[in-house]
N, C-alpha and C positions, 0 to 999 in steps of 0.2 A: 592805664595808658590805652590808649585807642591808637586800632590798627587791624590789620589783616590775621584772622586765629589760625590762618595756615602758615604764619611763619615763624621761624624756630630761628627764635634770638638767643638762644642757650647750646647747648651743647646738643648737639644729636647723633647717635650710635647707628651703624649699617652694620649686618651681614654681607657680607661681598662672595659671591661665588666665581670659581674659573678660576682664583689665581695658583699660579703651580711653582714660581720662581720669584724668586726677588725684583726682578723686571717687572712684572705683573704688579705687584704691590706698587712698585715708584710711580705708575703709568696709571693707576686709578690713582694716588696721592695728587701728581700733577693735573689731573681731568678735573677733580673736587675743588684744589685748589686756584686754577684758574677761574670757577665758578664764580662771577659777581656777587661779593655780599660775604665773602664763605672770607673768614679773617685768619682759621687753621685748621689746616687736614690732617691727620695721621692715620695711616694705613700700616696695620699690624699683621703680615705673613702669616705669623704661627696660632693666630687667633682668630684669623680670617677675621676680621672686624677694623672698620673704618672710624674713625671720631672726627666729625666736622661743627668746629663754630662757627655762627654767622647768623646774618640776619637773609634769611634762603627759605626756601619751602621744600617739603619733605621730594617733591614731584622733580622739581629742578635738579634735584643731588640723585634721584635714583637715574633720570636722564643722561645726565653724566659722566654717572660709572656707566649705563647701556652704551653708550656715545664709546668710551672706549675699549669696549668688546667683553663687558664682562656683567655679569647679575648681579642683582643687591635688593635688601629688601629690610626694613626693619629691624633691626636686633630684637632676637627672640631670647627665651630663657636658656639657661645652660640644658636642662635636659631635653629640650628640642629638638637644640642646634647636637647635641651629641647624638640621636637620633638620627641625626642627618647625615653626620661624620660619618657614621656605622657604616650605613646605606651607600656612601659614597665609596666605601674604604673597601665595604665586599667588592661593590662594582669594579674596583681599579684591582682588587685581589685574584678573580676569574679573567681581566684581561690579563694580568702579568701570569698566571698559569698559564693560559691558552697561547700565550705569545713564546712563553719559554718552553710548552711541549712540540712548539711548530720548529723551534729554532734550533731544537737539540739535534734531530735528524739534518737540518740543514748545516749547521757544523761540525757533526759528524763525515756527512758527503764533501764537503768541501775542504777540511783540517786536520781530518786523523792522516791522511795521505801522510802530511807532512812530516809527522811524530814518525808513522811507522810507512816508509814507501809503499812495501809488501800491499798494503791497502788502498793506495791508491794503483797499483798494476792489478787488483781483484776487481776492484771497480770496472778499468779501462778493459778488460775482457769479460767480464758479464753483463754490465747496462751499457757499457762504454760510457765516455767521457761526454758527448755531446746528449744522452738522455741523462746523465747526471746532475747537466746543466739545466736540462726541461724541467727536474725536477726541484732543484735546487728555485727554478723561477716561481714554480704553483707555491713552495712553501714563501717563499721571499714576501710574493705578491698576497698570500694571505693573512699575514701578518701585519704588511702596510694599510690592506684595503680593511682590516679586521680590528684586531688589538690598538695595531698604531696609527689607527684614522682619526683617533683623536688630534693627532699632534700637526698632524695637515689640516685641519676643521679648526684649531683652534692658531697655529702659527702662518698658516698662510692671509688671513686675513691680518695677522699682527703685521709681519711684513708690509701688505698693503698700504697699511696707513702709516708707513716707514717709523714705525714703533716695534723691531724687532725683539722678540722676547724669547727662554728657552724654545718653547715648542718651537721657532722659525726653525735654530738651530740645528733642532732633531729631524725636522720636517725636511730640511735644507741637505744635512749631512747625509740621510737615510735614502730622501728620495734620489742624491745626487751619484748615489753608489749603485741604486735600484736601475737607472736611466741609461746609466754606462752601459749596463752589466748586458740591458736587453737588447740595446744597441751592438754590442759585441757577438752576443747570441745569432742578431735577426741576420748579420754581415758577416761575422767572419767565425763561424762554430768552431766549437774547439782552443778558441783564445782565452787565457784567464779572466772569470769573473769573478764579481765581487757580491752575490745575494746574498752571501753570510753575514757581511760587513750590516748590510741594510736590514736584516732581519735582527742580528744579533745586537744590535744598536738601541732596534726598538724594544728588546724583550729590557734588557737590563736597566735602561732605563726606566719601564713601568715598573720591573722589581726594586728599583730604588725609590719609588716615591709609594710604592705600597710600604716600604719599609720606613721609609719619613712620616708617613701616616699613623705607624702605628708610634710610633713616638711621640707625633703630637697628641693624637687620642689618648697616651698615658698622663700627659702635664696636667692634661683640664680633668684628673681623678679627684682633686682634691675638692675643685670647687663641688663636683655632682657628689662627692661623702656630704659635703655641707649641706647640699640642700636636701640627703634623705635624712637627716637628723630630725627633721618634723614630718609626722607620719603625714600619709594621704589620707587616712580614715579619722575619723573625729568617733567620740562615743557622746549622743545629749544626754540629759540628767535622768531621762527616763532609760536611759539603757539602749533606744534604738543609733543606731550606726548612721553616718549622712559623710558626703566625699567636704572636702575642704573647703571645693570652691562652694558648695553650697551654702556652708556657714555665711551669719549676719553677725553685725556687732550687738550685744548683747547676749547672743545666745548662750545657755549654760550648758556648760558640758561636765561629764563624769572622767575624772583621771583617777584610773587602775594604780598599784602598787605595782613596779617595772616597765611600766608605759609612759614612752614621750609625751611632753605636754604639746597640742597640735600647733598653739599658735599663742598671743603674747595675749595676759588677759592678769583678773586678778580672783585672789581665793573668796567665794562666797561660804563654802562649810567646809570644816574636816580641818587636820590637821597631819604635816608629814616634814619630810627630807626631801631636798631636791638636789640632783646632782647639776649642778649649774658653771661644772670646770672648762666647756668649752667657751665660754663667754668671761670668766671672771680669773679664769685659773687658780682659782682655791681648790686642794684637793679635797678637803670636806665636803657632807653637805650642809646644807644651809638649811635653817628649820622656817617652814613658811604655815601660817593661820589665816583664819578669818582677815581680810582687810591686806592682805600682803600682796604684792605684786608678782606674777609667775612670766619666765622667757618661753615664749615654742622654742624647740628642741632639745626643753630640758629633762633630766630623765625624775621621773618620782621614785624614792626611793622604799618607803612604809609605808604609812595610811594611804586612805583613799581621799580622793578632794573633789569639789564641784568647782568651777570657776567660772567667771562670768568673761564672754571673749571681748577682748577691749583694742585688738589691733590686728587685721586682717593683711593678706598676701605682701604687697611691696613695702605694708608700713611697718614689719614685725625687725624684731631687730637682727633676729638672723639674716630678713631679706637683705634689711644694711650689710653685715658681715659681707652675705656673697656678692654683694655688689660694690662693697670696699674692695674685694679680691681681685672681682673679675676688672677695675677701672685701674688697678697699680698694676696688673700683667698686661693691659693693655698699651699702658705708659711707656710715652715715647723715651728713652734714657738721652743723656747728651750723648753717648757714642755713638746709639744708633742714626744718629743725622751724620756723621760721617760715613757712616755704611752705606745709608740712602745714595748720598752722591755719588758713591764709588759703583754702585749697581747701576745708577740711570743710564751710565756712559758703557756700560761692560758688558753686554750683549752686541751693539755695534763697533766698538772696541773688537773684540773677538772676530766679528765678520769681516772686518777690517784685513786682519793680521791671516783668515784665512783666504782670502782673496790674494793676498800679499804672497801666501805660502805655495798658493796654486799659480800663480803668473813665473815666482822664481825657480819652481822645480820643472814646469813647465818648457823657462827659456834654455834654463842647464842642467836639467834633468834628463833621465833614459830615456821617460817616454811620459802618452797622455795620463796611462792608467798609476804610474807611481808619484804625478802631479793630484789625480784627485785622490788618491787614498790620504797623503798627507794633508791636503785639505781638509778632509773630511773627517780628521783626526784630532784636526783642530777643534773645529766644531762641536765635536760632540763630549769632547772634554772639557771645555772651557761651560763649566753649570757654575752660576755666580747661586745656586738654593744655599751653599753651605755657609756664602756670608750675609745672604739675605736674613739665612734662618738662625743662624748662631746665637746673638743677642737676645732676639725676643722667647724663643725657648727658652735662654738659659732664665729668661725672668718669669717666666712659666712654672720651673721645675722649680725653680729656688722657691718664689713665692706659696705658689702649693703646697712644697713641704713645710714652709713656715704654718701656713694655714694649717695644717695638720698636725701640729705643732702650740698650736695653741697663739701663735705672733702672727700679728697680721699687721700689713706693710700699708698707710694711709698714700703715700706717692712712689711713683716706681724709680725714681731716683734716687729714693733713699739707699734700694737695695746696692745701687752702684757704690755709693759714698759710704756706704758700712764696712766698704773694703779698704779703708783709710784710717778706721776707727780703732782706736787701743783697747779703750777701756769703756765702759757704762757706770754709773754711777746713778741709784734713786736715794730719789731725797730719805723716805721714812716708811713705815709700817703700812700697806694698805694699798702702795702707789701701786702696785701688780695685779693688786687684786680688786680694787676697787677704785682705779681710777682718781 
């Protein structure tokens, strides 16, 4: 077929960076999807990774997702992108410290009062109340302009383009408690403020997605076991050492007694045992010779062997494995398109309901400041991450440990429909083991 080589009439895989909520994920599905050409999108939260068909060019789809405020860039390998995770996961680890050592003195000064009066009358006769508040603002203000300047950098332009997502929320709720508070300060000193609110807003919330972080960096454990099952080092037949990528087809290589086979190839001399249970699930080994076919990742058990390499990097069957893996955790399920729709609407839903809460306590409420505390209560309660994320984790963790387990799931619906299943039933001797 003749035609343009830059476009991708098959399936093509993104990394997506930036997103933090289930909002985020609907909002690059629908940017992909309104894409001319592009036939279906799915954007995976917990995987960070997008799947678009279509007949589109790799350039138009990365445009796309930039278009609505987020990065993307080719899907790389699992140990990469978990490289990446790391780096991102320290970085969001040192905000969520430095925001919660700023925040603890801030609601100490502003909440112990309440627990124990005594401390707030110790307060009000040694700094007094009105330096309390000074201080109370330098920590407030360095935690918005510091730790939580991400969530205004990344929710205020969401807002802009009336595609509200968590970060407005935080951005909206924090800065809106932050505003009062300085305004109370500059006009009338000594009135209740609220910079604990805005401080303390923003620490818990970065401690909760460092804590969602390390949870998803535990699901993707399985696929990175997989892929150290074939070393990075080769040994050739003379004995000298050479990295993976270096190898050519053909090349012979020497496999040790207890050393991985590097990669899929077949036996030119020697004779031995190979442990081959993660691919065949026979607990034996298998006796392999002269003329026999060997998996990379298999382990050699006795003799030593030379073999000739016959299938390099993406064509080895382990690369299959981890790419069966990583394309059923990616899999859209049929619940999760119920989830989608209920997230698209659920961030302005919520702003909705807190505008709603702020006009009503507002019209028959005490006062201004007890109209926006419950506003702003709203707000920052209402995170749609737990249904955004629920699903696609949980086909994370499942499939993983299947993987690790020796079962690996060819579509990710399956794993849904297994929960309806009584029984299994194989036909005869070998179906387990050999297919």
């Amino acid at each position: 077929m003749l035609g343009n080589p830059n476009v991708h009439r098959m399936t093509t895989q993104l990394t997506i960076e930036g997103m933090t909520c289930a909002a985020c994920a609907s909002r690059v599905g629908r940017a992909l999807q309104a894409v001319p050409g592009v036939t279906h999108a799915h954007v995976n939260l917990a995987t960070e990774r997008a799947e678009i068909t279509g007949d589109v060019t790799l350039a138009t789809l990365l445009e796309a997702v930039e278009e609505s405020g987020y990065g993307a860039h080719p899907f790389t390998p699992a140990e990469d992108r978990a490289a990446a995770r790391a780096a991102e996961q320290h970085s969001l680890g040192r905000a969520a410290a430095l925001a919660l050592a700023l925040a603890l003195p801030l609601l100490l000064l502003e909440m112990s009062g309440h627990l124990l009066p005594a401390i707030h009358h110790w307060i009000a006769q040694t700094i007094g109340l009105p330096a309390s508040h000074m201080i109370q603002a330098g920590l407030a203000t360095a935690i918005l302009a510091g730790p939580g300047f991400r969530f205004f950098r990344l929710g205020l332009p969401a807002l802009w383009r009336s595609a509200p997502d968590m970060n407005a929320l935080v951005a909206i709720g924090a800065g809106a408690a932050w505003v009062y508070s300085m305004a109370i300060l500059a006009t009338t000193p000594g009135e209740a403020v609220y910079f604990e609110s805005a401080g303390v807003i923003v620490a818990l919330v970065l401690l909760g997605r460092w804590l969602e972080g390390r949870a998803r960096g535990r699901t993707s454990g399985a696929i990175r076991a997989l892929s150290r099952l074939a070393p990075r080092i080769a040994r050739r037949a003379d004995g000298s050492e050479v990295a993976l990528d270096a190898l050519a087809l053909g090349d012979a290589l020497l496999i040790r007694p207890g050393e991985a086979i590097p990669t899929d190839g077949t036996v030119l001399t020697g004779t031995s045992f190979l442990d081959q249970s993660m691919f065949t699930g026979e607990p034996m080994p298998v006796a392999r010779g002269p003329g026999d076919a060997v998996l990379g990742g298999s382990v050699n058990q006795s003799g030593a062997l030379t073999i000739r390499v016959d299938k390099l990097g993406g064509d080895t069957l382990l690369a299959g494995v981890i790419r069966m893996v990583e394309e059923a955790q990616n899999a859209q399920m049929p619940i999760q398109a119920l989830v989608d729709r209920i997230t698209l609407w659920f961030v302005p839903a919520v702003m909705a309901v807190a505008a709603l809460t702020f006009a009503l306590w507002l019209a028959f409420g005490p006062s201004l400041a007890v109209a926006l505390t419950h506003a702003v209560a709203v707000l920052i309660i209402a995170c749609p991450c737990a249904m955004g994320l629920a699903t696609p984790t949980s086909i994370m963790v499942g499939m993983g440990r299947a993987a690790s387990l020796g079962v690996l799931f060819r579509h990710g619906d399956a794993l849904q429909r297994l929960a309806d299943v009584q029984g299994i039933a194989f036909d005869k001797t070998g179906t387990l083991t050999e297919g």
